[in-house]
C-alpha positions as CSV (number, residue, x, y, z in Angstrom):
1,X,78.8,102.2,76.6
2,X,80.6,104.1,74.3
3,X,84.6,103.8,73.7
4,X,85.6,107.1,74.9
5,X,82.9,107.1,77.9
6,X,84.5,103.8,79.1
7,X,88.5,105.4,78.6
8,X,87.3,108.0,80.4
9,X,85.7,106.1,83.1
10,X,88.3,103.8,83.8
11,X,91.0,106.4,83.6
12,X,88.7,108.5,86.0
13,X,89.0,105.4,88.6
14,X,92.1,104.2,87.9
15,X,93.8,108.4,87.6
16,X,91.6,109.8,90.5
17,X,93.3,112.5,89.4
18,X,96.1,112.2,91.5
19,X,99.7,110.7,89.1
20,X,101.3,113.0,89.8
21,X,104.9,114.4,88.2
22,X,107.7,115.0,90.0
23,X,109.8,118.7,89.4
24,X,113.1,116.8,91.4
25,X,115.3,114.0,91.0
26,X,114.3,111.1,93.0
27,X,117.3,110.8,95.1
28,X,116.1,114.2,96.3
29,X,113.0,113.1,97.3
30,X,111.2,112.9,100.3
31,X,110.8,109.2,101.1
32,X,107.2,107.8,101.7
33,X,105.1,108.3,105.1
34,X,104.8,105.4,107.6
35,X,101.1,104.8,107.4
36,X,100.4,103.5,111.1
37,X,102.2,106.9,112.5
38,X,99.2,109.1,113.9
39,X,101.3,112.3,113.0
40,X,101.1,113.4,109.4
41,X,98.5,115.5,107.0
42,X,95.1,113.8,106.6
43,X,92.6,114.6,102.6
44,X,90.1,116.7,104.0
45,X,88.8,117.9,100.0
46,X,89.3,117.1,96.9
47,X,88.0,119.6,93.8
48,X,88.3,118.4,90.4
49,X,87.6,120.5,87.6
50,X,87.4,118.6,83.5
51,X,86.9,121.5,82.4
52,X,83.1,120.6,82.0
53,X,82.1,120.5,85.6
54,X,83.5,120.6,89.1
55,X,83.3,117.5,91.8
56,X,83.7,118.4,95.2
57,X,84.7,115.7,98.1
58,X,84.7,116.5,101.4
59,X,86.0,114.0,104.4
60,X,85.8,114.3,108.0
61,X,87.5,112.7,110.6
62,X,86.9,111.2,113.8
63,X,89.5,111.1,116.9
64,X,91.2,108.1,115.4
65,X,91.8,109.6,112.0
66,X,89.5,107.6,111.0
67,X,87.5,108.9,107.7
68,X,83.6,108.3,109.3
69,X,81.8,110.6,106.2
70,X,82.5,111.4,102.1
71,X,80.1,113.7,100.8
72,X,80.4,114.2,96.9
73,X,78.8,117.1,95.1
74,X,79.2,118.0,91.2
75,X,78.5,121.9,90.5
76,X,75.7,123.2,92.7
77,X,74.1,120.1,92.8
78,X,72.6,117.9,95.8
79,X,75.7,116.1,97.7
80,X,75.8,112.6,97.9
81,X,77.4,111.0,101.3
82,X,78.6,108.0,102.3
83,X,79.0,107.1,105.8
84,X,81.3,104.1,108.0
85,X,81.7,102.4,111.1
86,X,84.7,101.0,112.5
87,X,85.8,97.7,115.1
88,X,89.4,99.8,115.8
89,X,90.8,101.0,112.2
90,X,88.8,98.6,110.2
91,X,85.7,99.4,108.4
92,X,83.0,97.1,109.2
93,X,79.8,99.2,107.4
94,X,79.4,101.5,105.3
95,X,76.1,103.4,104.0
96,X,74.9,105.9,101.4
97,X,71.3,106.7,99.9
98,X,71.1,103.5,98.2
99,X,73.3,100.5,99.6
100,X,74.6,99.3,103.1
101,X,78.3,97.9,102.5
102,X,79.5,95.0,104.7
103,X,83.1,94.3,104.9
104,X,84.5,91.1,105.9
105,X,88.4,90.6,106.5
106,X,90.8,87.5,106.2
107,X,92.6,87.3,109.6
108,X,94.2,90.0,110.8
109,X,94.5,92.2,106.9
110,X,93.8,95.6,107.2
111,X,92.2,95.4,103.6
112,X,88.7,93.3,103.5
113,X,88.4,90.3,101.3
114,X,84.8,90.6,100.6
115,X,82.4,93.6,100.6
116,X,78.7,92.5,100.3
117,X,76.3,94.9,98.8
118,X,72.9,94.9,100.2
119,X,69.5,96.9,99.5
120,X,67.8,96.4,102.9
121,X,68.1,93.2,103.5
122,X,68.7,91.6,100.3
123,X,72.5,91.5,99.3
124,X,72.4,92.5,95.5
125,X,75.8,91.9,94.7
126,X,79.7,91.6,96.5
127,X,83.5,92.4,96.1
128,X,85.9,90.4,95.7
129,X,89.1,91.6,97.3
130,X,93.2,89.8,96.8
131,X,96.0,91.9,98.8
132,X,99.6,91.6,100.1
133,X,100.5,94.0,102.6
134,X,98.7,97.4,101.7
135,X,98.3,97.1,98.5
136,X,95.3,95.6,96.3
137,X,96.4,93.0,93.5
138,X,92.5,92.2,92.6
139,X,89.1,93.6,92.4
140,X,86.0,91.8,90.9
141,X,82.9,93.0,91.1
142,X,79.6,90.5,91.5
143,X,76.1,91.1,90.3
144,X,73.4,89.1,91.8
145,X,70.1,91.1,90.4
146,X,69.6,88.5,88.3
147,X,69.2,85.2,90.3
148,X,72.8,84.2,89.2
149,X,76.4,85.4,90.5
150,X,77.7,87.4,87.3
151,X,81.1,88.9,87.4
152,X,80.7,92.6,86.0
153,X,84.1,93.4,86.0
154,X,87.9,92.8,86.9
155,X,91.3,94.7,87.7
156,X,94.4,93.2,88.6
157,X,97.6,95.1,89.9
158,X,101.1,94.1,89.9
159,X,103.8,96.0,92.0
160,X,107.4,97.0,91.7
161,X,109.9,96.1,94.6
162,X,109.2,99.8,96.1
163,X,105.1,99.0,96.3
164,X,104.6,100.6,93.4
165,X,101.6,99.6,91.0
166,X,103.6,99.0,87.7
167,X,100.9,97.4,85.6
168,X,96.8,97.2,85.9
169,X,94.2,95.4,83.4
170,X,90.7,96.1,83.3
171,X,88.3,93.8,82.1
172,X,84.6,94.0,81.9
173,X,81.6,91.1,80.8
174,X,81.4,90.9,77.0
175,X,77.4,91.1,77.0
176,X,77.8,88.7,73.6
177,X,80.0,86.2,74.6
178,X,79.0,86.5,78.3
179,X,82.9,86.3,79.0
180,X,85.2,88.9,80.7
181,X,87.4,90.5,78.5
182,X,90.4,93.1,78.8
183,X,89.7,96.2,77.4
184,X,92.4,98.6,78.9
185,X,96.0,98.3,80.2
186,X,97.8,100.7,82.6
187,X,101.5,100.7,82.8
188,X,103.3,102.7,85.7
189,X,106.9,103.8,84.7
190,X,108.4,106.4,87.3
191,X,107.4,107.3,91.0
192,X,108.5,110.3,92.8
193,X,109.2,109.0,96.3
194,X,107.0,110.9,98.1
195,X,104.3,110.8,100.0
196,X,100.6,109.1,98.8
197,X,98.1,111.0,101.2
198,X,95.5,107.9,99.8
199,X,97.2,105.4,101.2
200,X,96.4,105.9,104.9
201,X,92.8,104.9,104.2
202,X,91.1,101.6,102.5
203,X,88.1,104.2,102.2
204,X,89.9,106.4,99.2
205,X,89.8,102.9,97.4
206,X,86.4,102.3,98.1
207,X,85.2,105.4,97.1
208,X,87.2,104.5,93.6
209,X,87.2,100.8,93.2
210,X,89.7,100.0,91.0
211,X,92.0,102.7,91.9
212,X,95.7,101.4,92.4
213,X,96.6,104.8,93.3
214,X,94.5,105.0,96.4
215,X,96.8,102.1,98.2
216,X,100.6,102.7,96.5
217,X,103.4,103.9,98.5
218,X,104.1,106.8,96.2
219,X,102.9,109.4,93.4
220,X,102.7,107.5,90.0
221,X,104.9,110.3,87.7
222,X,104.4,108.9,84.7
223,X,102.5,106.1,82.7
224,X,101.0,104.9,79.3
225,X,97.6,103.1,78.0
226,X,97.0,100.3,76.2
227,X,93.3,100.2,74.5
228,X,91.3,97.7,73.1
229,X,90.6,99.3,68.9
230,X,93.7,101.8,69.2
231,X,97.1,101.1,67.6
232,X,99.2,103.1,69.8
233,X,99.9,103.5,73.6
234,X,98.7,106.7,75.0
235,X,101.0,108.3,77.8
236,X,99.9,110.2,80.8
237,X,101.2,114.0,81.9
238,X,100.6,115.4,85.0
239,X,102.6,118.6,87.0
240,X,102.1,119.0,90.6
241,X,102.6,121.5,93.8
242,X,103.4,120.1,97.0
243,X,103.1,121.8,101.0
244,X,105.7,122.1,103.4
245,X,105.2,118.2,104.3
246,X,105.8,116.9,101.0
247,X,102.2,116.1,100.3
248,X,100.5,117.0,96.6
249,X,98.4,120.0,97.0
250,X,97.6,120.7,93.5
251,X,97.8,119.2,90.0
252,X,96.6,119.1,86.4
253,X,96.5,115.4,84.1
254,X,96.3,115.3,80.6
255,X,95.7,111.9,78.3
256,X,96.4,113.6,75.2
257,X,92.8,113.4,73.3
258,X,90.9,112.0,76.4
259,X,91.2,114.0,79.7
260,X,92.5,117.6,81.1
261,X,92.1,118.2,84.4
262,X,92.9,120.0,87.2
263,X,92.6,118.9,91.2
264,X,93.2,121.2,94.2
265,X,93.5,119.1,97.7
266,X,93.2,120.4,101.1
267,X,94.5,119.0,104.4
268,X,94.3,118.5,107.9
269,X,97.9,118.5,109.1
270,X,98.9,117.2,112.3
């Protein structure tokens, strides 16, 4: 894969277009929601424009505030939907066109510790999941296709005080030295204290593995990248309009050089 696709990849999971900048000082702001509180306004679409195309993600709810569907749709094309089951608020399956997803948990942890991957019956590959609390501190992915357990891929997260993801490394298999090597960096600097709509759901993760911003307590402001083959850090830019409950509404992110982009997100407010 080619440098840029890979920046552009990771940033795409690990951005989800949604760092967001704050316009006020963050003793002004409004503090983060309490996630077990029914009340509150639940993602219902995402549209995210690069400026090349247009993705389109729609969720819907069931009784619980429970996200049972994600359908995905680029352009005009044909959407793409995932689907889960629940045992209370944790997921236990989850299916699109392709692969079922089973998720194991680790005592009573709202986040699993293992998602298997399975093509009918045959499980093709699995997650490996670390957490404290609500927050993520390791993902590894697993290949089994080949007859042996190959790790693909790993990103670690490390927190501030506040729950805030300060740092993230990526690394993927070096296909010459069969080794897993870093090849991007992610440091968070400033937060704006208010609300994270993703991280009500372990299914906002899922859909982005990788994505530290799907499970923080608030809205990553501001940020830089470290890459493999460049000499300097590149920082992260993002403005921002929120609704009457404090949650984003609309954005545009710019990694000078790699990515402009603009997301609009609707809600269903309670």
């Amino acid at each position: 894969m080619q440098l840029k696709n890979k920046i552009s990849l990771f940033t795409a999971l690990l951005l989800g277009g949604f760092f967001l900048q704050s316009c006020s000082d963050e003793d002004e702001n409004t503090p983060s929601t309490n996630t077990t509180d029914p009340s509150g306004c639940y993602v219902t679409q995402e549209v995210v424009d690069d400026g090349e195309e247009t993705k389109t993600i729609t969720y819907v709810y069931n009784d619980n505030n429970n996200i049972i569907s994600a359908s995905s749709v680029v352009g005009t094309g044909t959407p793409s939907t995932t689907t889960f089951e629940y045992d209370g608020n944790r997921i236990v399956t989850a299916t699109d066109i392709q692969n079922i997803y089973e998720f194991k948990y680790s005592g009573n942890n709202s986040i699993p510790s293992r998602i298997d991957v399975k093509e009918g019956s045959e499980i093709t590959g699995y997650y490996v999941i670390q957490s404290s609390g609500l927050n993520v501190s390791e993902f590894e992915e697993h290949d089994l296709t080949s007859g042996d357990d190959i790790i693909e891929s790993t990103t670690t997260f490390e927190y501030d005080s506040r729950g805030n993801m300060s740092k993230a490394i990526a690394s993927e298999l070096d296909e010459d030295t069969k080794e897993l090597a870093p090849f991007l960096t992610f440091e968070g600097s400033v937060y704006d204290g208010k609300i994270n709509p993703y991280n009500s759901s372990f299914v906002f993760f899922f859909m982005d593995p990788g994505n530290p911003s799907k499970v923080g307590k608030e809205n990553l402001v501001s940020g830089q990248l470290s890459i493999n083959g460049f000499p300097d850090k590149l920082p992260l830019a993002a403005s921002y309009e929120y609704n009457d409950d404090q949650y984003p509404t609309s954005l545009s992110l710019t990694v000078p050089g790699l990515i402009t982009e603009s997301t609009t997100i609707s809600y269903d407010c309670k």
